[in-house]
Each structure stands twice: as structure tokens, then as C-alpha cells.
N, C-alpha and C positions, 0 to 999 in steps of 0.2 A: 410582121412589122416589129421591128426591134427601138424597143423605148429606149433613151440612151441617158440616163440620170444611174445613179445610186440604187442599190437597193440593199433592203437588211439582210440576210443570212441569216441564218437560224439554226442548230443544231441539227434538227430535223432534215432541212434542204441540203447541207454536207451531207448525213446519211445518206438520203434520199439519191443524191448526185453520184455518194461511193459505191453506193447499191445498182447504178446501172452505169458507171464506170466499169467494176465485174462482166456486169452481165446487161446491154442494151435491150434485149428481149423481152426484158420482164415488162406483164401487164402491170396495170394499176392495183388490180386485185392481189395480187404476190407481194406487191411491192407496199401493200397495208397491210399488209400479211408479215412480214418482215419488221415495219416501220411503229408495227403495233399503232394503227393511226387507219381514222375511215379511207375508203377507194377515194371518195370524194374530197378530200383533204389533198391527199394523194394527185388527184387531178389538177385540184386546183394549184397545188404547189407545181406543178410543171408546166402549167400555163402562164404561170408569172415567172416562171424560170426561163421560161422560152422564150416568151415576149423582153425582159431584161435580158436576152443574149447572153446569160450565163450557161444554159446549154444553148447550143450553137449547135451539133449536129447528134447524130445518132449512128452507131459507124459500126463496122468489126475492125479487125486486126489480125488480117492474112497473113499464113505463110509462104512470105515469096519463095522459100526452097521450094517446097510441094508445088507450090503454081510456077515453079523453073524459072524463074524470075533472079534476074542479077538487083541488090537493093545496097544503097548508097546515101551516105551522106558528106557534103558540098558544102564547106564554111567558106562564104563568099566575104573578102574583105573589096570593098569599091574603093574606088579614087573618090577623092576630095569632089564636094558639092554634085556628085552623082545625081543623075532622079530619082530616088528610091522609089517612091510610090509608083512612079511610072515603071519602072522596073517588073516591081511586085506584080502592079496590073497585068502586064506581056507574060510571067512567069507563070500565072494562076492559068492561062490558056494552055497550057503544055499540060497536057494528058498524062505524061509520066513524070510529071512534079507533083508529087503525091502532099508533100507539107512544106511551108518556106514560112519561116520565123524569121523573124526582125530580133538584131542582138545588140549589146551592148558591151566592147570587149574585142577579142580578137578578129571577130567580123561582126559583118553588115546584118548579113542576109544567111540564114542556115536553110537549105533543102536536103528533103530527101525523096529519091530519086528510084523508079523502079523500070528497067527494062527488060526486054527476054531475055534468058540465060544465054546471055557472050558477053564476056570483057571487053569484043570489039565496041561490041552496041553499045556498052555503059560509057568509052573513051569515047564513039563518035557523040554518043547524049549528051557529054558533058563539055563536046566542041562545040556544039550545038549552042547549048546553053549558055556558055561564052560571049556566044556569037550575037544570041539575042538580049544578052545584059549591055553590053559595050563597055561596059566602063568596071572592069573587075582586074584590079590591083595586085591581088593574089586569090589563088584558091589551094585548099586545103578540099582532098578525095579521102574516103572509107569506105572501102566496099564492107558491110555489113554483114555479117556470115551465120550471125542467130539473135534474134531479138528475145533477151534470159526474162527480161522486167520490161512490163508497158502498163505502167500506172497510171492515174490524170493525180486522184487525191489521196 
């Protein structure tokens, strides 16, 4: 359950957050280890991090070359009084929309997008995807060719 108020930050919790932004793997043990700060400190700070929806998931960051994967990103500009939310919701069920951010600025809506290695796949994806927004104004395509930096903090 995700508590939805405010909560303080702390120097430690940025560490702590930078510390497995790196590396998600690390135990708690490592990461007092690192944090110079008890395991139990350590726990307890990720349970309020957790419960406050400030970490949200726990993930890697594959190589779609290696896994022969075509990866793409999709700046969705919609038409006037679109349903975003509705939008988002349909868009979260597609298996190869791997992330869709909400913008502020040249688009609406940014995804990125991972299919098996063909340029056909990623063009029909992204007819697809069209297809299931309905109301997209313009779009702006990058197929992605190396991801150099993937930072959070």
C-alpha cells in the first residue's frame, strides 16, 4: 500500500536510493555496509521508502542489442481534451511499452518501446499503438541504438 502525503528525505535516503539505483541487488547488509548505518536502520528506511512510493519498483536495465530487441522512443503529442488517463491506462497493458511518461512541452505522452529485432515490427508497433491512443496529433519515433547513461539520481 502506497501512503500518498509528503514525506522528509534525508540525506541518507538519497544515498541509500543512489546506492541501489547502481546496483538493485544489494542486501540490506551491504548496503550498512556502504551507508555506514545499522542493517536495521537500513530496513527500516526502505520500508518507508516503499510504503511512500518513493521507490516504486526494483528493476534492471537490459541490453536490448544482446536480447536482439529493436528499442524506441515515441513523443506522443494528442489532440486537444484527449483522455489521458484513459490513454495511459490501455497503454500500461501493451507488453512492449516498457515506460510512458507524462510531459509537459512538445508532447503529451513519451514511451519507450521494445520489439524483436525488425524495423518492420517496431513500424507495425507503433501503428498499433496509434491505433490504440486514437487521438495522437503528432508523433515523433527514435529508434535507440545504445543507451551510454541510465541514471534515476
Amino acid at each position: 500500500m502506497v501512503v500518498k502525503m509528503r514525506i522528509k528525505i534525508d540525506p541518507i535516503d538519497l544515498r541509500l536510493i543512489h546506492e541501489l539505483a547502481e546496483n538493485s541487488r544489494l542486501s540490506c547488509n551491504e548496503l550498512a555496509k556502504k551507508l555506514k548505518i545499522s542493517r536495521q536502520r537500513v530496513a527500516r528506511k526502505l520500508k518507508k521508502l516503499e510504503q511512500y512510493g518513493v521507490i516504486k519498483k526494483y528493476t534492471i536495465i537490459p541490453n536490448f542489442e544482446k536480447l536482439d530487441y529493436v528499442y524506441a522512443s515515441l513523443g506522443i503529442t494528442l489532440q486537444p481534451n484527449a483522455p489521458i488517463e484513459e490513454i495511459i491506462e490501455r497503454l500500461k497493458k501493451d507488453r512492449d511499452v516498457k515506460v510512458i511518461e507524462r510531459g509537459i512541452g512538445s508532447h503529451d505522452i513519451i514511451l519507450r518501446v521494445a520489439v524483436p529485432k525488425s524495423l518492420k515490427g517496431m513500424e507495425e508497433k507503433i501503428h498499433e499503438i496509434t491505433r490504440t491512443i486514437g487521438y495522437v496529433k503528432d508523433i515523433d519515433k527514435t529508434i535507440i541504438t545504445e543507451v551510454s547513461k541510465f541514471e534515476i539520481l
